[in-house]
Structures are given as C-alpha cells and as structure tokens.
C-alpha positions in Angstrom: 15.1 -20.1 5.6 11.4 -19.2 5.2 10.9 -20.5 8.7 13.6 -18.6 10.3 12.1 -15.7 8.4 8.7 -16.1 10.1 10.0 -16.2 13.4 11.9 -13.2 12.9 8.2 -11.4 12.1 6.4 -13.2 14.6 8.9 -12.0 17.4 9.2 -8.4 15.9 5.2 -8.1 15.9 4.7 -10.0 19.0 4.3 -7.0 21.1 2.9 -4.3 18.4 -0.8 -2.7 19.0 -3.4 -1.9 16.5 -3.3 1.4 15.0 -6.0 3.7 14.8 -6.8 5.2 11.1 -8.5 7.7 9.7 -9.3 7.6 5.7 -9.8 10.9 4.3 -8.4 11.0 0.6 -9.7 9.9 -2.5 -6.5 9.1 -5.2 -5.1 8.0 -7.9 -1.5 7.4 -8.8 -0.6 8.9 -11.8 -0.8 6.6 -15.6 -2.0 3.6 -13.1 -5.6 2.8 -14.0 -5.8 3.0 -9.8 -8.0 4.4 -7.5 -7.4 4.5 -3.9 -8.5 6.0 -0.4 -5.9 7.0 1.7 -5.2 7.5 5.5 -4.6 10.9 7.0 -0.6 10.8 7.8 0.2 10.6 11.5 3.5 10.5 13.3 2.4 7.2 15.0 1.7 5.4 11.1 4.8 7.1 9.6 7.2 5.8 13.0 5.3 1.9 12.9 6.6 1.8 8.9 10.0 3.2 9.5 10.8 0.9 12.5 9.7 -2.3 10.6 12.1 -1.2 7.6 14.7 -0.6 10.6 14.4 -4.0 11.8 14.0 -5.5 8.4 16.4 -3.7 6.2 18.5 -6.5 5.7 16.0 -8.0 3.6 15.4 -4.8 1.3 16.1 -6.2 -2.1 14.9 -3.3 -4.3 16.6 0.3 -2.9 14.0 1.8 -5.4 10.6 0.6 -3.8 7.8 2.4 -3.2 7.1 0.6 0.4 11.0 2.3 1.6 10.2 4.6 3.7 10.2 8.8 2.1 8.3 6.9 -1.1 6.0 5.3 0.7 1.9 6.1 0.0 -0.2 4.0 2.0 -3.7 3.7 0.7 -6.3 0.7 0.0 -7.0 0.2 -3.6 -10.4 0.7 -4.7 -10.0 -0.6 -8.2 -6.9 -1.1 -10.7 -6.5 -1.4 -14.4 -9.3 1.6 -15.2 -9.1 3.0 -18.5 -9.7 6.9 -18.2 -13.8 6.4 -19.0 -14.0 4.0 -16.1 -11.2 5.8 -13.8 -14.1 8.8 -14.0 -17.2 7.3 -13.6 -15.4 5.3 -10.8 -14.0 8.4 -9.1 -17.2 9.8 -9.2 -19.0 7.2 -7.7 -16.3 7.1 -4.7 -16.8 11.1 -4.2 -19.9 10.9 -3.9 -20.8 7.8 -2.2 -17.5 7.7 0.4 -17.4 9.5 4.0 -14.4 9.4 6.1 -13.9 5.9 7.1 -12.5 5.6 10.7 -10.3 2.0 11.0 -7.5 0.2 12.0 -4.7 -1.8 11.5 -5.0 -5.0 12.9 -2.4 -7.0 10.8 1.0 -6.5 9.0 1.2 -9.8 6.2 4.4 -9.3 3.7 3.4 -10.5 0.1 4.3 -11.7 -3.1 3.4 -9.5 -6.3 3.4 -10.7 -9.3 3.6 -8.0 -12.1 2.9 -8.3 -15.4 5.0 -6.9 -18.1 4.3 -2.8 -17.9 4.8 -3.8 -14.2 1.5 -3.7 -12.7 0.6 -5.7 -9.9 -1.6 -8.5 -11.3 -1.8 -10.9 -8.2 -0.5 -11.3 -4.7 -0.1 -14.3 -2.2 0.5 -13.7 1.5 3.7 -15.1 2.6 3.7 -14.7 6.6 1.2 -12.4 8.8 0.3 -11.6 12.7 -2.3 -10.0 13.8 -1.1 -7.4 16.3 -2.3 -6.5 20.0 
C-alpha cells in the first residue's frame, strides 16, 4: 500500500515546477506558543494546494484540517512552544532583524505528526517527497 501510495505522488509531481515565494508576514497563531513568517498569497500558491487536495482527496482522513484548502495558512515556523515572555522577545527579535525573504518551493514531502496531548505538533517524520521541476 505505502508503495502504491508513493507512485501515486511521484506520478502527480512528476511534471510540477518550482514556485516562486515571497515572505512578507511575521505571525503567530492564536494560544500556540508559535511564531511564523508567511508568504504573500498568490493565485498560483492557492491553485498548486487546491489541485494536490483535488487529486488527493481520497486520502483526506480529517474533514477538519487546517492543510484543507479555505483553512489552510501556509507559513514556516520560526519557533513553537513560547511562553508569552519568550513569544515577545522572540517576536521582537524577528521584526527587527527579518526583511522580505524571496524563495521557493522546490519540494512537496507529506508527513507524520505526532501531537502531544493539548495537540501540538511535537515531532514529524517525512513519509514520501519529490523535488519538483
């Protein structure tokens, strides 16, 4: 099954280009502890999530994720787990020291998360990448 699986990803991103990102907002999500930096939305980011969920939605086994698309926030996470004292001086730090990072995406990987039990993501293992075009 797991192989299967990875063929079904390797075919779908076979043929899928980079995309070109540009990081321009400093976050946090609410009663997290985390801090991230988050692309500017473009129609091209928002149309390469949907069409993987397209393609994959027969493997959707939570209809209340946050990675469906219309919940979905991409962003990379800076740090996790901050109590408020360290969520600030952290923030600050990023505000000041941070400038528009220009990027791209040059791989899609599905994961595992393991949560602990106020359901935080604690630790994640890659399950199957590809690096695209």
């Amino acid at each position: 099954l797991e192989y299967y699986k990875q063929r079904l990803f390797d075919n779908y991103y076979k043929d899928k280009e980079k995309i070109n990102l540009s990081l321009t907002v400093l976050g946090t999500f609410i009663d997290t502890g985390t801090l991230f930096i988050a692309p500017t939305l473009s129609k091209e980011l928002i149309t390469f999530h949907a069409n993987h969920h397209n393609n994959f939605c027969s493997f959707n086994m939570n209809e209340n994720s946050f990675y469906l698309p219309g919940r979905w926030v991409p962003h990379c996470t800076i740090a996790s787990r901050l109590d408020e004292t360290k969520m600030l001086e952290v923030f600050r730090f990023c505000q000041s020291a941070l400038n528009k990072i220009s990027c791209q995406i040059n791989e899609v990987a599905v994961i595992q998360i393991k949560l602990n039990e106020r359901g935080v993501a604690i630790e994640d293992t890659p399950i199957f990448s590809k690096t695209l075009k």
